[in-house]
C-alpha positions in Angstrom: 12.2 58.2 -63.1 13.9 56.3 -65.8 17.4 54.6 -65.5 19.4 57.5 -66.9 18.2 59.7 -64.3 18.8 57.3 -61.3 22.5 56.8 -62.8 22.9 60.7 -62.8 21.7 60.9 -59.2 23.8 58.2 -57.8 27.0 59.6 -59.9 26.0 62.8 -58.0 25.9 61.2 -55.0 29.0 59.4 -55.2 30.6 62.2 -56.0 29.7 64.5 -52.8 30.0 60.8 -50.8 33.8 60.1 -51.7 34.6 64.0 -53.4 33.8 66.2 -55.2 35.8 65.5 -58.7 35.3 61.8 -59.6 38.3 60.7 -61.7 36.8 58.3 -64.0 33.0 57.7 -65.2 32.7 55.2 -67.7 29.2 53.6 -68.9 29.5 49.9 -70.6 27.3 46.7 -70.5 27.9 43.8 -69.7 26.6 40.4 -71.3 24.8 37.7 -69.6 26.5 35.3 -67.6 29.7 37.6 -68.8 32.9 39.4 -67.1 33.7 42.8 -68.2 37.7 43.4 -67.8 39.4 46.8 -67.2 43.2 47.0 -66.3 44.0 50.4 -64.6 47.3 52.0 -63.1 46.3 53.2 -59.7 49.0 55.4 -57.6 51.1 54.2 -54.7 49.5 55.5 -51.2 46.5 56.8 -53.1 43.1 55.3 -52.2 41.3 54.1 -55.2 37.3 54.0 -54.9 35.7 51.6 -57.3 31.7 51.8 -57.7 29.3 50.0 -60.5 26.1 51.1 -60.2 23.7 48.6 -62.8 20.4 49.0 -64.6 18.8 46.5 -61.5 17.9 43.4 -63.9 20.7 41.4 -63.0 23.3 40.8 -59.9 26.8 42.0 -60.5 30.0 41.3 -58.5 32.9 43.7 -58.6 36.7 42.4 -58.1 39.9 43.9 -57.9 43.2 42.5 -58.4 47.1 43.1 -58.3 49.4 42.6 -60.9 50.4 39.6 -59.6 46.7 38.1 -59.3 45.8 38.6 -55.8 42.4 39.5 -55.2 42.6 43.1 -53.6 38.8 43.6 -52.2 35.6 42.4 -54.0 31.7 43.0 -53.4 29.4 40.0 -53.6 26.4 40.7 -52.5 22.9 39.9 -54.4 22.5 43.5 -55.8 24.3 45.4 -58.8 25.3 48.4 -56.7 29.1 47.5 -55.7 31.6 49.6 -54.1 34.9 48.6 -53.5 38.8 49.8 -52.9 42.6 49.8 -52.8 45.6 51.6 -51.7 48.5 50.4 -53.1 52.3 49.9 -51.5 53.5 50.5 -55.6 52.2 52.0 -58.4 51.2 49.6 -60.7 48.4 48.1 -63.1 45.5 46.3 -61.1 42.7 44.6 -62.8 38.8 45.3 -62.3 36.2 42.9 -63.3 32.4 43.3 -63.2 30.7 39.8 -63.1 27.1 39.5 -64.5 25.6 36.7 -62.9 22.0 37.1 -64.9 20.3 35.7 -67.9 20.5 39.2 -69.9 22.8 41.6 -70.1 23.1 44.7 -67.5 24.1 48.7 -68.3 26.0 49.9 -65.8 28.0 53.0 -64.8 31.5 52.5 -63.5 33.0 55.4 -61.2 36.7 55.5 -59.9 37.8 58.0 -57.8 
């Protein structure tokens, strides 16, 4: 099974794990020893899911801040499978980064629901 497929499985997966529409699928890569930077409106009251699924050469982190800098929820384990969330008290712009800690770059698929 190549890496395309394993993405499309675990997109399916997410999906039927957190609902059936996923809002957002968006694939990127990101360089070694790089952040990739998204800034996103998320609505008040409304849980936003946040999940990077990588190509499995490197370990990525996943962060999410406010507006006003403060970090929201994060995943920091040693893999580059993250999930994390928010539900925000105002609508507003938050910020999502996707750390590559590794010596070459990792593909990944970013889902938002």
């Amino acid at each position: 099974m190549n890496i395309k497929s394993i993405l499309a499985l675990l997109t399916t997966s997410f999906a039927l794990c957190f609902g059936a529409a996923a809002g957002t699928v968006h694939d990127d890569t990101v360089l070694a020893n790089h952040t990739d930077v998204y800034t996103l409106t998320f609505e008040a009251g409304v849980e936003a899911r946040i999940l990077v699924i990588g190509d499995g050469d490197t370990d990525l982190d996943l962060f999410i801040y406010d507006e006003n800098g403060n970090l929201i929820d994060s995943d920091e384990d040693d893999t580059d499978r993250c999930v994390a969330s928010v539900t925000p008290k105002w609508t507003g712009k938050f910020t999502v980064k996707i750390k590559n800690w590794g010596d070459v770059y990792n593909d990944y698929r970013l889902l938002i629901d």
